[in-house]
N, C-alpha and C positions, 0 to 999 in steps of 0.2 A: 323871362316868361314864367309867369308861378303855374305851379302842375295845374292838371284838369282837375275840378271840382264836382262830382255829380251833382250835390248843392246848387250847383251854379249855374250849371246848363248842358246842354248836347253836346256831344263830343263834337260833332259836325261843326257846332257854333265856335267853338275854340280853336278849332282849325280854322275855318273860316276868318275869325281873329286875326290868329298867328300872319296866315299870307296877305290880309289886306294891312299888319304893321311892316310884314316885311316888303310889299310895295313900295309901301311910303316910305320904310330907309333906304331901299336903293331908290328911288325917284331923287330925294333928299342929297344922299349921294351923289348923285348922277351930275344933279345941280349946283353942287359946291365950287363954287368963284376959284377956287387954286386949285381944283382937277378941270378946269374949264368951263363950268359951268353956264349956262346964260350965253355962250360963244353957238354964233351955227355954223356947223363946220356942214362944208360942200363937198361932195363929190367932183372927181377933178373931171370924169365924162357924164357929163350932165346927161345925155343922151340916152346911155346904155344903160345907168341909172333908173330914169324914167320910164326907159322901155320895157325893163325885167319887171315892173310891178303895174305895167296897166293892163293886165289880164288875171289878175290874185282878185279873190272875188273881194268885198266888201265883208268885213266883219263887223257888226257895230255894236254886238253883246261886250256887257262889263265883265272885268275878271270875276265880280260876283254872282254872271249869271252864268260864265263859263264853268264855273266852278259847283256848284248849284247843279248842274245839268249832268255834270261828268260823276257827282255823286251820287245822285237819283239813279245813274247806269250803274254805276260799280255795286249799291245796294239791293238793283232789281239783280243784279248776275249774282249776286252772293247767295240770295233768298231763292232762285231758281235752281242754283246747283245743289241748297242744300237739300231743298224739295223733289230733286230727280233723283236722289242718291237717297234719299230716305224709300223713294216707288220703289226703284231695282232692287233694293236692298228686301223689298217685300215680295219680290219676288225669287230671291236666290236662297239658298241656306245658310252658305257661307262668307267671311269674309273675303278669301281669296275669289270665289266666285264672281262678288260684288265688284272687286277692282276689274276682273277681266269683262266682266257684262259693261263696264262704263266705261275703259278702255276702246271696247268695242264700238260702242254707241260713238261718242265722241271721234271713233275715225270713220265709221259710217259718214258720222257729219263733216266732215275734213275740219275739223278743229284741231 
């Protein structure tokens, strides 16, 4: 994998990259004729098999929308925590302050 390039594009996109090549070599992988590949291997209780997954709901998002969605979270929580800790911090004097004022907040919140 050659490094990130700012040139090149978002970091997000290079990630993005990375895990849909590394899909396709385990898929690749997974497929290869001399680890079995193309073989369907059965469960040998068909039953209890079937039974443990017809109540798992229905997923039918790609791993690029899954992916896509879990970073839009992880970027709103990053920009929010650094936006609550910059308010408190306008409110205290100090730094020690400030860790026990957000300390606090966050078990107020049971976080």
């Amino acid at each position: 994998v050659k490094k990130a390039d700012r040139e090149r594009g978002k970091f997000r996109s290079f990630l993005l990259t990375c895990v849909k090549r590394y899909v396709t070599d385990e898929k690749d992988r997974a497929q290869a004729r001399k680890r079995g590949g193309g073989l369907t291997i059965l469960p040998l209780e068909f039953e209890t098999a079937e039974s443990s997954f017809r109540y798992e709901p229905a997923d039918q998002r790609t791993p690029e929308t899954i992916f896509e969605k879990r970073w839009a979270i992880h970027r709103l929580r990053s920009r929010l925590g650094h936006l609550l800790r910059e308010e408190v911090a306008s409110t205290v004097s100090d730094r020690a302050q400030l860790d026990a004022e957000m300390h606090s907040l966050f078990e107020a919140l049971g976080s």
